[in-house]
N, C-alpha and C positions, 0 to 999 in steps of 0.2 A: 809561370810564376814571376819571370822577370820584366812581366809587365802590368804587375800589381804596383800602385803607389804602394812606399814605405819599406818594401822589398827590395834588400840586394844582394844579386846573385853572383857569386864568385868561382871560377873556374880555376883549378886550378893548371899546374903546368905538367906533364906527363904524357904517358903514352895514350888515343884514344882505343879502347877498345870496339871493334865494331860488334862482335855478338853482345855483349855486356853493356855496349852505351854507358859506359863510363871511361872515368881517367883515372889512371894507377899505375904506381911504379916508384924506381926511386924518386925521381925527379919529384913528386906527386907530396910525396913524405915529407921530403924538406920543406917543400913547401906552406905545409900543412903545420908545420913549427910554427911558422909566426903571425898563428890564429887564435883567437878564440871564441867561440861561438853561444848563444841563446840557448840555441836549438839545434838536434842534428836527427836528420829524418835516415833511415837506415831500412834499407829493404833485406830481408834476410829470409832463405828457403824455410828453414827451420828454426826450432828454441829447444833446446835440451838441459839438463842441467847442470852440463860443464858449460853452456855457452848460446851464441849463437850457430847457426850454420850457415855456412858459405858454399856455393859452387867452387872459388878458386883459391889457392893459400891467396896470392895476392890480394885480394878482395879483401879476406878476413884480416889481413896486415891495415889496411888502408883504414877499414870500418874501427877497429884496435883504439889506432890512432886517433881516430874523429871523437868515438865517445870519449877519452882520454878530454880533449881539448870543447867538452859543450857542456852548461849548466843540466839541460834537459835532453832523453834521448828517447826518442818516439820510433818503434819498430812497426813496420810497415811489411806483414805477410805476405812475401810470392809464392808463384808456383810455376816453376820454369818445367820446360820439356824435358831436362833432359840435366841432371844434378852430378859433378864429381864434389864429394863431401867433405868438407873438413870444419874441425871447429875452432872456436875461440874463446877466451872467456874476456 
């Protein structure tokens, strides 16, 4: 994606996760304060209707936060091997 014209792509600061390929944490959070975004693409195991579903609490704290701070939020269905569950709203 971050070699599309017009596209910029932002990382934030935090810890990398290797099974999740992502970053999340405190550090991740603060960060993520002095944003505001278009668009926020959000992969989620499930949708129920208290929420989303997340493999990690952390995860569901991070994803919380993002819809929080984006005009538009675009859910994007996985399906991972292997799910501990928690949700969000």
């Amino acid at each position: 994606m971050a070699r599309k014209d017009g596209i910029l792509v932002k990382l934030l600061g935090g810890d990398v996760h290797r099974e999740d390929q992502l970053v999340y944490g405190t550090r991740t959070l603060e960060n993520l304060a002095d944003y505001h975004v278009d668009k926020v693409l959000v992969g989620a195991c499930g949708l129920t209707a208290d929420g989303l579903v997340s493999p990690r609490e952390e995860h569901g704290h991070l994803i919380k936060e993002m819809i929080k701070r984006a005009d538009q939020v675009i859910i994007l269905p996985i399906t991972p091997n292997s799910v501990k569950v928690c949700c969000f709203a």
